[in-house]
VMD Tcl script that draws the C-alpha trace (Angstrom):
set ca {
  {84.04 75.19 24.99}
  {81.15 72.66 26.15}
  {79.80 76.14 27.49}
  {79.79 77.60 24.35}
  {77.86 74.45 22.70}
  {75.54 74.24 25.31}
  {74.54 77.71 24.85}
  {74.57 77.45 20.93}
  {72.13 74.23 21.38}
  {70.15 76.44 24.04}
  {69.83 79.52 21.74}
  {68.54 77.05 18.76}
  {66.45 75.63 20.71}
  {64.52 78.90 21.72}
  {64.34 79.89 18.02}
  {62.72 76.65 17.66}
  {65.02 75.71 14.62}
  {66.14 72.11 14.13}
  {69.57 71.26 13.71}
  {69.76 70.82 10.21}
  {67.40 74.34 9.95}
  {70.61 76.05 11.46}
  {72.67 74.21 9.96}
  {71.89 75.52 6.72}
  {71.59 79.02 7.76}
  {74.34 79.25 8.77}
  {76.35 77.05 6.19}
  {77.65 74.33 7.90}
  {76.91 70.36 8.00}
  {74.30 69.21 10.28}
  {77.15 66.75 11.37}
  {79.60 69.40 12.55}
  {76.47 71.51 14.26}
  {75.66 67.66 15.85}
  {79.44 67.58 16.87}
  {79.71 71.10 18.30}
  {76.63 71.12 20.35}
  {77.33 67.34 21.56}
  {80.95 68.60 22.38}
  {82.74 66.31 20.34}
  {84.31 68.99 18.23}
  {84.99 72.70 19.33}
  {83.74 75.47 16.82}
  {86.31 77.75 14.98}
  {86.14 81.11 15.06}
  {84.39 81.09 11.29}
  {82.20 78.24 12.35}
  {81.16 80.63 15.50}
  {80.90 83.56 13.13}
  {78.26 81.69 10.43}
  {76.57 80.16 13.57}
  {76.11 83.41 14.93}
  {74.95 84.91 11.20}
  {72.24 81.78 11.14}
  {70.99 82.89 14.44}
  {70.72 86.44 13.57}
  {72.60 86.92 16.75}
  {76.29 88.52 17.68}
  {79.11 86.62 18.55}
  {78.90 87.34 21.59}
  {75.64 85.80 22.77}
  {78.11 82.71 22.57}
  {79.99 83.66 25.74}
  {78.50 87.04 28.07}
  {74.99 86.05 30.00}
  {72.11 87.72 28.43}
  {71.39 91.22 30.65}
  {68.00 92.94 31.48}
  {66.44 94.27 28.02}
  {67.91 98.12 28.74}
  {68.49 101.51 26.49}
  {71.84 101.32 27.78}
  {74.57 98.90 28.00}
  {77.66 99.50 30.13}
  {80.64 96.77 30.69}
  {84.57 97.15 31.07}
  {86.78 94.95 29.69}
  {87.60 92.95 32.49}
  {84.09 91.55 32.44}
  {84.21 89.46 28.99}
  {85.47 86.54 28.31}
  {88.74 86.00 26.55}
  {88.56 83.57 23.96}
  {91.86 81.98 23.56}
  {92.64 80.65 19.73}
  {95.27 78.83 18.19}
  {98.44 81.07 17.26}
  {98.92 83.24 20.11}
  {95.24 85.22 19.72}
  {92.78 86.43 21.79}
  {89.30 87.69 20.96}
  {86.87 89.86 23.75}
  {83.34 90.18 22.29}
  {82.55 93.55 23.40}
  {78.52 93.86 21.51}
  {76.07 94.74 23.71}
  {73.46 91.63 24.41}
  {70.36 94.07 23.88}
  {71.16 96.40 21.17}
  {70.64 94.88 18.15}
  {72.42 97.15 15.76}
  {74.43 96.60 12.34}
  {77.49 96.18 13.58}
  {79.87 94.11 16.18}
  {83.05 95.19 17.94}
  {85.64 92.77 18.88}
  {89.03 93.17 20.76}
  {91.40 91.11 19.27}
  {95.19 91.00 21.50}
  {97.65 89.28 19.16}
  {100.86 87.97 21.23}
  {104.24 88.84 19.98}
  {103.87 86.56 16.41}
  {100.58 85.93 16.56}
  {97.83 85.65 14.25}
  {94.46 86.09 13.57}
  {93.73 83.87 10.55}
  {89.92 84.74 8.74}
  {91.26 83.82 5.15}
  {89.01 81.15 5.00}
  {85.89 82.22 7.86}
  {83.88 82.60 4.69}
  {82.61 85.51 6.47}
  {79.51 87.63 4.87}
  {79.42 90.76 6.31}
  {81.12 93.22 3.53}
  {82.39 96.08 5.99}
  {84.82 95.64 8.76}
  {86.87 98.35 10.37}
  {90.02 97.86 12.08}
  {92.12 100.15 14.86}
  {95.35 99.41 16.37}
  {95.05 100.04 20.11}
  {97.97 99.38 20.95}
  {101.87 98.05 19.10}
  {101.73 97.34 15.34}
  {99.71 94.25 13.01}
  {100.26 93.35 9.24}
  {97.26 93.05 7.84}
  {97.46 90.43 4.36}
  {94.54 90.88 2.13}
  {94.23 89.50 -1.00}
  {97.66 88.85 -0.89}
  {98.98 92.02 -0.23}
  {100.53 93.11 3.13}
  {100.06 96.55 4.73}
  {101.56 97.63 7.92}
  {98.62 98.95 10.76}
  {100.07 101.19 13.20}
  {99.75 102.34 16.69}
  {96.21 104.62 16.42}
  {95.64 104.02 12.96}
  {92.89 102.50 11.35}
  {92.14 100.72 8.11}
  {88.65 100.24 6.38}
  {88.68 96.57 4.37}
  {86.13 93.63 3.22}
  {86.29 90.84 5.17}
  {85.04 88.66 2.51}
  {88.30 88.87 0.46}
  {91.00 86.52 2.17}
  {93.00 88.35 5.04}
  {94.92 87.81 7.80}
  {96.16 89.77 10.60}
  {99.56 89.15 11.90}
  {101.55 90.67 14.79}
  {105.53 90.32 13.66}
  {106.75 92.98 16.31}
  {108.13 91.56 20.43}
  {105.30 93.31 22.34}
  {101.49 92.48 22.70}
  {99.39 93.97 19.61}
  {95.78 95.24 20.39}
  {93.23 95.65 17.56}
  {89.62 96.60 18.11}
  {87.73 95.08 14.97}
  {83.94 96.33 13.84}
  {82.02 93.97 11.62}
  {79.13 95.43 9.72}
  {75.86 92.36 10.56}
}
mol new
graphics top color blue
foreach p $ca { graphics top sphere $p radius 0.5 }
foreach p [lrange $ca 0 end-1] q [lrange $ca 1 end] { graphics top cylinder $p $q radius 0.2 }
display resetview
């Protein structure tokens, strides 16, 4: 993750904010921003998320090089970065670097039992939209539980408490689109 911080500090820097400008942009104590970009403490996914919000950027300008300022952005999968979270979960930022649109896609592979946990990301975009690639999630919002199918797909706010859960043996894929 010192990657990561080193680009968050980088990105800060070139909006000419101070620390404790982003800081409260985004929501979070100057101390933890200090800590993440010093690489004393590695960023949650939430922390990433309001980060990202402060810097009026997408998650993914986090991890994937920026790319020449085009009308068109092409990548396969292969190409981003996994990032590998507690609880058998893997996010792949798939926004484009360039396009600067309302809304971000993420891949999300959930091993067998895994979980992606944004109960408490205090995230503020109020539309997300969720399909199951591939296998079956639970998805727990607000403390109730619905089951997500293969090729289905379920509108919710991710504002409310949720949490997406893969209970079946085989590798779950979900491809997630925030509203920014």
């Amino acid at each position: 993750m010192n990657n990561v911080a080193t680009r968050i500090a980088k990105l800060r820097k070139e909006r000419d904010l101070s620390l404790r400008a982003l800081a409260d942009a985004a929501g979070v104590s100057p101390a933890t921003l200090s800590q993440i970009e010093s690489g004393q403490a590695s960023p949650s996914v939430a922390t990433l998320e309001k980060l990202a919000d402060g810097l009026n950027l997408s998650i993914s300008a986090f991890f994937i090089d920026a790319q020449p300022d085009n009308n068109v952005e092409i990548f396969q999968l292969k190409d981003r970065p996994a990032v590998k979270l507690q609880g058998g979960c893997s996010l792949f930022p798939l926004s484009a670097h360039h396009q600067h649109v309302g809304f971000e896609p993420i891949l999300v592979r959930l091993e067998a039992g895994g979980e992606l946990n944004d109960a408490l990301y205090g995230i503020s975009s109020p539309h997300a939209y969720a399909w199951v690639r591939q296998g079956q999630a639970r998805l727990t919002l607000n403390e109730t539980s619905y089951t997500v199918s293969e090729t289905h797909s379920v509108y919710y706010d991710p504002r409310l408490p949720h949490n997406w859960h893969n209970a079946g043996a085989e590798t779950c894929e979900l491809l997630i689109v925030r509203s920014r």
